[in-house]
C-alpha positions in Angstrom: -1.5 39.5 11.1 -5.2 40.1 11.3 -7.2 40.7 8.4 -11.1 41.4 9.4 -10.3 39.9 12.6 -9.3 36.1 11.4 -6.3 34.6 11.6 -4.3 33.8 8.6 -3.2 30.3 7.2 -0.8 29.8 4.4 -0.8 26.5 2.7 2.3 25.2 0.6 1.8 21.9 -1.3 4.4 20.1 -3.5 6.2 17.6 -4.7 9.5 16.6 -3.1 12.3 19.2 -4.2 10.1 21.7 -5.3 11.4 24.7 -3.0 8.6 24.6 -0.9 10.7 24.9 2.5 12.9 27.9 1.0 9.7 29.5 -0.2 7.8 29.1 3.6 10.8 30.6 5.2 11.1 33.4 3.2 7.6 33.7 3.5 8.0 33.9 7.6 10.6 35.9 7.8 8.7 38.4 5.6 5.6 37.9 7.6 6.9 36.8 10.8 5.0 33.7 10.2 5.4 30.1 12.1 6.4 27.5 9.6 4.5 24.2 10.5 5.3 20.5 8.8 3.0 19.1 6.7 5.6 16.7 5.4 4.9 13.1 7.2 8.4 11.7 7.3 10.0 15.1 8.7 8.5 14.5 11.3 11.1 12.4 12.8 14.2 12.6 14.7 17.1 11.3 13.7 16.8 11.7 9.5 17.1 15.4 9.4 19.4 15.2 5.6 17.7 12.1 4.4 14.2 13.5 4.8 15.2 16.5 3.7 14.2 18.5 6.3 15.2 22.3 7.0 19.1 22.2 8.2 19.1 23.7 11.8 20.6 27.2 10.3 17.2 27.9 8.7 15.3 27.0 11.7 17.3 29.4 13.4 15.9 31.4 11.0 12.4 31.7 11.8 10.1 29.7 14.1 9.9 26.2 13.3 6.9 23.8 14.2 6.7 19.7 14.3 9.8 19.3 12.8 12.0 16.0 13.6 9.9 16.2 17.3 8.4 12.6 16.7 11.0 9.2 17.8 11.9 7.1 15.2 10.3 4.1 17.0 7.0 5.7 16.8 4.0 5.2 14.4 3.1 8.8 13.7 -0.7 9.1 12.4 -2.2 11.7 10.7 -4.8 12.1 13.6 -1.9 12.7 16.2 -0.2 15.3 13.6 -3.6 17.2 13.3 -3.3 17.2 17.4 -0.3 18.6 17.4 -1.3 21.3 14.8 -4.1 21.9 17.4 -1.5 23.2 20.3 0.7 24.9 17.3 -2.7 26.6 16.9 -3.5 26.9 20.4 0.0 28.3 21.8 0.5 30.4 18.7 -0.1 34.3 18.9 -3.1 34.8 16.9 -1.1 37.6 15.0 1.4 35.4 12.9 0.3 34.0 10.1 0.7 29.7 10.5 2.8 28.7 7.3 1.7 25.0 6.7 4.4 23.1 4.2 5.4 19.5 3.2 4.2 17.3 0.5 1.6 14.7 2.3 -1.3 15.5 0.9 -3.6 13.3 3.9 -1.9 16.5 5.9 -3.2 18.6 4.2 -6.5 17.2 3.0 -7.3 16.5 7.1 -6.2 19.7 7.8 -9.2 21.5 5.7 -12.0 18.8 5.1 -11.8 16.8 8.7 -10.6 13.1 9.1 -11.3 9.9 10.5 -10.5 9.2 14.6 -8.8 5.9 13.5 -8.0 3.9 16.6 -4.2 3.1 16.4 -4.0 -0.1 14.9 -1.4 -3.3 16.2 1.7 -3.5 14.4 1.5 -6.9 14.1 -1.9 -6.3 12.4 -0.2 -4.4 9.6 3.2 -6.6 9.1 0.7 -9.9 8.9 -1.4 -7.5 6.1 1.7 -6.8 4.5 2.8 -10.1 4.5 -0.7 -11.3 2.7 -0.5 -8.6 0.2 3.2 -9.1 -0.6 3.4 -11.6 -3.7 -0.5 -9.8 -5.3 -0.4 -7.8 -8.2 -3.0 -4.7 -8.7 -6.0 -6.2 -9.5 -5.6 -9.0 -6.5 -4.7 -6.3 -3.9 -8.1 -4.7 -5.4 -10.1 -8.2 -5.0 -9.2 -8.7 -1.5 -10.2 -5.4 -0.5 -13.9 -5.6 -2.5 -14.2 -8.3 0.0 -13.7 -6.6 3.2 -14.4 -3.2 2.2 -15.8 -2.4 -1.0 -16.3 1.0 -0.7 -13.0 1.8 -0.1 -12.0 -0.5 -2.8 -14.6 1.6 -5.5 -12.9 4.6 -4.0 -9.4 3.6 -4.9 -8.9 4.6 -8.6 -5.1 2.6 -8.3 -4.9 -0.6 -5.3 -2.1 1.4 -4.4 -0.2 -1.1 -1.4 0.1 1.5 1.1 -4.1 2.3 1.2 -4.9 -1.3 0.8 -2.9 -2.4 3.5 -4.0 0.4 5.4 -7.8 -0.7 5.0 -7.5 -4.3 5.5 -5.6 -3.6 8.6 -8.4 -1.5 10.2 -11.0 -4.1 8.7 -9.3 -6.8 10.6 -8.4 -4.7 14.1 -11.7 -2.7 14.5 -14.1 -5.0 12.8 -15.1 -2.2 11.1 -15.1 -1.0 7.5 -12.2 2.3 6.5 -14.8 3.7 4.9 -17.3 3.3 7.6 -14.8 5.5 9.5 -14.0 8.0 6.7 -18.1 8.9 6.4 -18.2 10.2 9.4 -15.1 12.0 9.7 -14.5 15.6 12.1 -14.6 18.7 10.5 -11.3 20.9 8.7 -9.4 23.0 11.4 -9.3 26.1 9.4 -13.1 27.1 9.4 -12.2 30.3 11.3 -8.8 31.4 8.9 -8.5 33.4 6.4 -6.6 30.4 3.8 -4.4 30.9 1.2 -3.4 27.7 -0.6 -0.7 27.4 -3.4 0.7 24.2 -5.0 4.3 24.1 -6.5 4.5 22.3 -9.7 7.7 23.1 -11.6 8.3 21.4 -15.1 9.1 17.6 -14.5 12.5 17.9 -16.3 13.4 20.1 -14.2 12.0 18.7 -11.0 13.8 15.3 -12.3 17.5 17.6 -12.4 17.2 18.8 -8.6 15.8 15.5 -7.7 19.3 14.2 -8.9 21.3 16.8 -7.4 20.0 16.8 -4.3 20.6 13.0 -3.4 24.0 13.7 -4.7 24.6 16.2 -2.3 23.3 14.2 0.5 24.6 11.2 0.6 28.5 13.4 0.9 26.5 15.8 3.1 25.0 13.7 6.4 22.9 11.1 5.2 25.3 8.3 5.4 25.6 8.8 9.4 22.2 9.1 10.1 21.6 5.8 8.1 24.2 4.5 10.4 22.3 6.2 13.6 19.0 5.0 12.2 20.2 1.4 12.2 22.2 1.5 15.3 18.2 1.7 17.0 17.7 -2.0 15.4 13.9 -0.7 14.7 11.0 -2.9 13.3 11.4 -2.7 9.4 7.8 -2.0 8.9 8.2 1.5 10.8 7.8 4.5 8.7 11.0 6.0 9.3 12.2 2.7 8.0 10.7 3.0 4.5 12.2 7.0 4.0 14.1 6.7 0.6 17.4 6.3 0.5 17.7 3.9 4.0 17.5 0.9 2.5 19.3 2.3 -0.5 22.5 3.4 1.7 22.1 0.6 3.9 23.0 -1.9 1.1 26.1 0.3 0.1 27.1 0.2 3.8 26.4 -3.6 3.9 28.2 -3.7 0.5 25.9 -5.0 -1.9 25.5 -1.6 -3.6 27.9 0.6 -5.2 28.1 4.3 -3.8 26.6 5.2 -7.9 24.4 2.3 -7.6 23.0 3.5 -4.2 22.7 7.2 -5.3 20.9 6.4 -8.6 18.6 3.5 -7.2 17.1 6.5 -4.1 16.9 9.3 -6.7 14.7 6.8 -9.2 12.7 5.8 -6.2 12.8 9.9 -5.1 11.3 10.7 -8.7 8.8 8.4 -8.6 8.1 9.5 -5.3 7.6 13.2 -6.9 5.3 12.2 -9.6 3.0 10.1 -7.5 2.8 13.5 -5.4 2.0 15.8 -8.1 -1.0 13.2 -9.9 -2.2 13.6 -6.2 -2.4 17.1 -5.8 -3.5 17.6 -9.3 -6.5 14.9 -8.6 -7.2 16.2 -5.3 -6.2 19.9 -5.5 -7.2 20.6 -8.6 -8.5 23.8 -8.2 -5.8 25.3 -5.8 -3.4 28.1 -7.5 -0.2 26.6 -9.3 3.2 28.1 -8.8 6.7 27.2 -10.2 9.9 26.4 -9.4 10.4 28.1 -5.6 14.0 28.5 -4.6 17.3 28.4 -6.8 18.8 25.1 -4.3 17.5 21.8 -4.3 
């Protein structure tokens, strides 16, 4: 669809089990839009029902982009997802609107403002990070990183693990500062679109309900054989398809430390945390984008 001769971007925000998927697709079959992930854990292979991604029906659907294309084994980055997005742009006909939906927020962000060209960074940098940072509370994690890098550090409002990690292990394999990198980031892909943005944010009770449900109906609907699959690969533990809740959670009932109830309510806490830390996020960093409800009447 042209509209004064630009293309046209849709962007769909949210936290986990929001309907955002239900609410692109409809969206592209009205449209004839190309749904593209934003969502940083579908992009993998092999957890299609644990990640939540769209069942293989509703691909059939309408066309699908970057979904469950990346291995498993692999490190994906946020610079190699904005590549991709570049020959999703690139190959796409300019006519059909690009439907961008998932709930990493970096995706997004990167997507409109630019981001850092990162060199990828060891793995045995980041485990040996992970290891230091392992037994710290909050304000230690936050001391260490004032030492290496204190403008990240002043930037983090919370020494959330993942972005301290993340920091130090640049630090210590680049020899330079996150925040060095960060200032003098590329520019947003989506200077030439026409953008609408939109951000899902149904009431938390009801977020918490479908949150519920839904684990529920995967663990009896897939997500125990992929678990198995996933583990069958004997993959490093610090990989991000590793850390996608409800492995570790099925994995214990399957090595029998858990109960099946155990396992189900343990990944749907972890899932609902997951969701809030998503929508204080997007309400920090997208405060200004338009706010919708509840999308879709299944989890």
């Amino acid at each position: 669809m042209w509209v004064r001769g630009r293309r046209r971007a849709v962007l769909i925000a949210g936290p986990t089990a929001s309907g955002k998927s239900a609410l692109a697709l409809a969206m592209a079959r009205e449209q004839d839009g190309i749904v593209v992930n934003a969502d940083a854990m579908q992009v993998y292979d092999t957890l299609q029902v644990v990640t939540a991604r769209p069942s293989d029906a509703e691909m059939g659907l309408a066309e699908h982009r970057l979904y469950g294309t990346v291995p498993a084994a692999t490190r994906f980055s946020t610079g190699q997802w904005l590549s991709a997005v570049r020959a999703v742009m690139e190959s796409a006909d300019p006519g059909r609107p690009l439907i961008f939906v998932g709930g990493t927020g970096l995706y997004f962000d990167a997507l409109l403002n630019g981001f850092a060209d990162i060199p990828e960074i060891p793995a045995e940098i980041v485990l040996q990070v992970q290891q230091e940072i392992q037994a710290l509370d909050g304000a230690q994690r936050l001391a260490l990183l004032q030492r290496e890098d204190p403008e990240t550090a002043e930037r983090l409002k919370v020494a959330d693990p993942q972005r301290v990690i993340r920091a130090l292990a640049v630090k210590r394999a680049t020899g330079r500062r996150l925040s060095g990198f960060q200032n003098q980031h590329a520019a947003g892909m989506l200077g030439d679109f026409l953008v609408e943005r939109m951000v899902l944010d149904p009431e938390r009770d009801v977020l918490r309900q479908r949150i519920a449900l839904r684990f529920e109906q995967m663990f009896g609907g897939g997500a125990v054989e992929e678990v198995v699959a996933l583990r069958s690969l004997q993959l490093d533990p610090s990989l991000p398809v590793m850390k996608a809740i409800g492995v570790r959670e099925i994995g214990e009932w399957l090595d029998g430390t858990l109960e099946r109830e155990e396992a189900i309510a343990l990944a749907t806490i972890a899932t609902q945390q997951y969701a809030k830390r998503q929508r204080t996020w997007f309400r920090n960093r997208f405060g200004d984008w338009p706010r919708r409800g509840l999308a879709g009447a299944a989890p």
